[in-house]
BAGU-280173 format. One record per residue (C-alpha): x, y, z; residue number from 1. Coordinates in Angstrom, 1 decimal, always signed. Example, Ala and Ser with C-alpha at 12.3 -4.5 7.8 and 13.67 -1.06 7.14 Angstrom:
2
+--------+--------+--------+-----+
|     xx |     yy |     zz |   i |
+--------+--------+--------+-----+
|  +12.3 |   -4.5 |   +7.8 |   1 |
|  +13.7 |   -1.1 |   +7.1 |   2 |
+--------+--------+--------+-----+
// end
This chain:
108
+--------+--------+--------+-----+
|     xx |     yy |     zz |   i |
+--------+--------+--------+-----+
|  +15.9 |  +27.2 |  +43.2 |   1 |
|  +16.6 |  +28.6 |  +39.7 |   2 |
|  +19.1 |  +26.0 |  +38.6 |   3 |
|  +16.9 |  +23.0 |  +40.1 |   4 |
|  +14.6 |  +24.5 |  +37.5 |   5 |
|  +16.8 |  +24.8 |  +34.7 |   6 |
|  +18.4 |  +20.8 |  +35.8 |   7 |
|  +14.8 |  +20.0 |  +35.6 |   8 |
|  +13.5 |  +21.2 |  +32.2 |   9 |
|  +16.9 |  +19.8 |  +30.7 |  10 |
|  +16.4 |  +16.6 |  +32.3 |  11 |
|  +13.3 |  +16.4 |  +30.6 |  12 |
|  +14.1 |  +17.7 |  +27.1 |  13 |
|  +16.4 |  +14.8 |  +27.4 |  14 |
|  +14.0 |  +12.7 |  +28.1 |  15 |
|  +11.6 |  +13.8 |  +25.4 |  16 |
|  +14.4 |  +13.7 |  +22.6 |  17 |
|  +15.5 |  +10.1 |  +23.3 |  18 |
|  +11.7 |   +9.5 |  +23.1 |  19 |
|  +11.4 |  +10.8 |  +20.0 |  20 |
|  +14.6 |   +9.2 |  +18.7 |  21 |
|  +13.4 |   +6.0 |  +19.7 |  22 |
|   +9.9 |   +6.3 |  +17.8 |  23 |
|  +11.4 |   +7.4 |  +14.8 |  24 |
|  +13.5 |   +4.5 |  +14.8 |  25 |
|  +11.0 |   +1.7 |  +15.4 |  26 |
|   +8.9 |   +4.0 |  +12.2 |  27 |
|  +11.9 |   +3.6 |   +9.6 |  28 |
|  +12.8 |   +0.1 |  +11.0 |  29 |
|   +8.9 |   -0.8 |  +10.1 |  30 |
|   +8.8 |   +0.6 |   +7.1 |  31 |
|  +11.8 |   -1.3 |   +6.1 |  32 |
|  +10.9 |   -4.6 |   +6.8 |  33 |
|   +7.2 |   -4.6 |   +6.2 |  34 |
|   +6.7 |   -6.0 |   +2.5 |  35 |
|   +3.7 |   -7.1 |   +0.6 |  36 |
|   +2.4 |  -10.1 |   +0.3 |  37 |
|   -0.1 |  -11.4 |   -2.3 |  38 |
|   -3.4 |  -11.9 |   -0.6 |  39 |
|   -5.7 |  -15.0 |   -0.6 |  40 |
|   -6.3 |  -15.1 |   -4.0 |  41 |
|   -5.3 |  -12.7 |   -5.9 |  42 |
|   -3.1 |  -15.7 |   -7.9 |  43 |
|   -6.2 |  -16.3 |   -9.3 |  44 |
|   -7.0 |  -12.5 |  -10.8 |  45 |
|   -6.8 |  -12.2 |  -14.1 |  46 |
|   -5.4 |   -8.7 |  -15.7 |  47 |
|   -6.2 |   -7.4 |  -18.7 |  48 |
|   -6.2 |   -4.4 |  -21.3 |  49 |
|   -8.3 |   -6.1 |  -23.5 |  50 |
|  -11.7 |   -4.9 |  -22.8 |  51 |
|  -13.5 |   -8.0 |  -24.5 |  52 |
|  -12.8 |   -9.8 |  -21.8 |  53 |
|  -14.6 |   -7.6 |  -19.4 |  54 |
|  -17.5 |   -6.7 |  -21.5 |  55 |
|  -19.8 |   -9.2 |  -19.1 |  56 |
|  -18.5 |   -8.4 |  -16.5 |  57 |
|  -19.6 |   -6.2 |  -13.3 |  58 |
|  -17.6 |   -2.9 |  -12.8 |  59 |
|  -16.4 |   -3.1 |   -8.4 |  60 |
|  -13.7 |   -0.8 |   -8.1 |  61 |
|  -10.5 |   +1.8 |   -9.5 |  62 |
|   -7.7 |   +0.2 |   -8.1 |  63 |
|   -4.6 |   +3.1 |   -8.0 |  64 |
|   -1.1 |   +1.8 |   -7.1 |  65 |
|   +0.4 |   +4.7 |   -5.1 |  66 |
|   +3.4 |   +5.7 |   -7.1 |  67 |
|   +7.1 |   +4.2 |   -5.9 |  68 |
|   +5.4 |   +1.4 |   -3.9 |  69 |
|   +7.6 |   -2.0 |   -4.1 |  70 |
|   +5.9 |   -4.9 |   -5.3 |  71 |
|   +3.3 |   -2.9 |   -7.4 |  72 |
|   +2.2 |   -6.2 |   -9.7 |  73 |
|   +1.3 |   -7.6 |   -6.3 |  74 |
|   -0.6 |   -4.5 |   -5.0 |  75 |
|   -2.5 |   -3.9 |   -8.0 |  76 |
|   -4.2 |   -7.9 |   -8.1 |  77 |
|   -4.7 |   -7.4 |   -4.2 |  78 |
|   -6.3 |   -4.1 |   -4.5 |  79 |
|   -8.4 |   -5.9 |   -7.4 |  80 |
|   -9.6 |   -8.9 |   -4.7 |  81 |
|  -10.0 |   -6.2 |   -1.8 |  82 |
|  -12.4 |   -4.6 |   -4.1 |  83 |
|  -14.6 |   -7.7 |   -4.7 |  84 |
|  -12.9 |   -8.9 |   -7.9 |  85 |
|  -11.7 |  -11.7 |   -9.9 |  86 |
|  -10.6 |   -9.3 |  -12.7 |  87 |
|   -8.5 |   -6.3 |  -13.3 |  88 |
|   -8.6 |   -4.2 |  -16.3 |  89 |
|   -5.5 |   -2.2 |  -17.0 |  90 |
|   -6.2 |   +1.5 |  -17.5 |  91 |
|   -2.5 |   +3.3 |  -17.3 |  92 |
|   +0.8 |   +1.4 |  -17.2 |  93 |
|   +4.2 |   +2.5 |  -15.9 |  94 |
|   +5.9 |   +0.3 |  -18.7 |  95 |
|   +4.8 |   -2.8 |  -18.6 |  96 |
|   +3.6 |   -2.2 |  -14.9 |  97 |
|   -0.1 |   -1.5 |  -14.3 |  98 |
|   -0.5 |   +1.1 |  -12.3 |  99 |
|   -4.1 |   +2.3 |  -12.6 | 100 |
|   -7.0 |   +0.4 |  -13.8 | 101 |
|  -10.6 |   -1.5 |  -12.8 | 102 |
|  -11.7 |   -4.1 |  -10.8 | 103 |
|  -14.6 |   -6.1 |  -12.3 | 104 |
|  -16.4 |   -9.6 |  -11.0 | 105 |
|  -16.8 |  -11.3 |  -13.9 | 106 |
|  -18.4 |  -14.8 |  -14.2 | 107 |
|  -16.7 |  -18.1 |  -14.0 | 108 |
+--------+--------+--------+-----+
// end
């Protein structure tokens, strides 16, 4: 009786470790091949650090790139257009890569 026990919980560690193999692996394959795509229409945002060109405009949204994402040009104009905008007003820069800054709806 004490071994079917023992065969049974080590049956099902088993089990649970190929499980959790398996997840983890489906997580890092997902994470690799998911990649960000511009959304409809954010070709059409305009970015900025001038803030002329935002002085009639209507303030929507921060927009914060998460730090080490891939693609952050494309992150930052879709945040901009998920926020309601059609402008996005640099605040901080990595480099030359805006990393931080405003979403505003500005008039066409």
């Amino acid at each position: 009786m004490i071994s079917f026990l023992t065969r049974s919980k080590r049956e099902t560690a088993t089990r649970v470790s190929c499980a959790s193999g398996a997840l983890a692996l489906v997580l890092i394959l997902d994470a690799c091949l998911s990649t960000t795509g511009p959304v409809p229409g954010s070709e059409k945002v305009h970015v900025t650090t001038d803030p002329r060109d935002v002085s009639a405009c209507t303030a929507v949204g921060k927009i914060k790139v998460p730090g080490g994402s891939p693609n952050v040009d494309i992150l930052f104009r879709n945040q901009a257009v998920g926020l309601g905008g059609n402008t996005a007003f640099v605040t901080v820069t990595f480099g030359t890569i805006p990393v931080d800054g405003v979403a505003y709806s500005c008039p066409q």
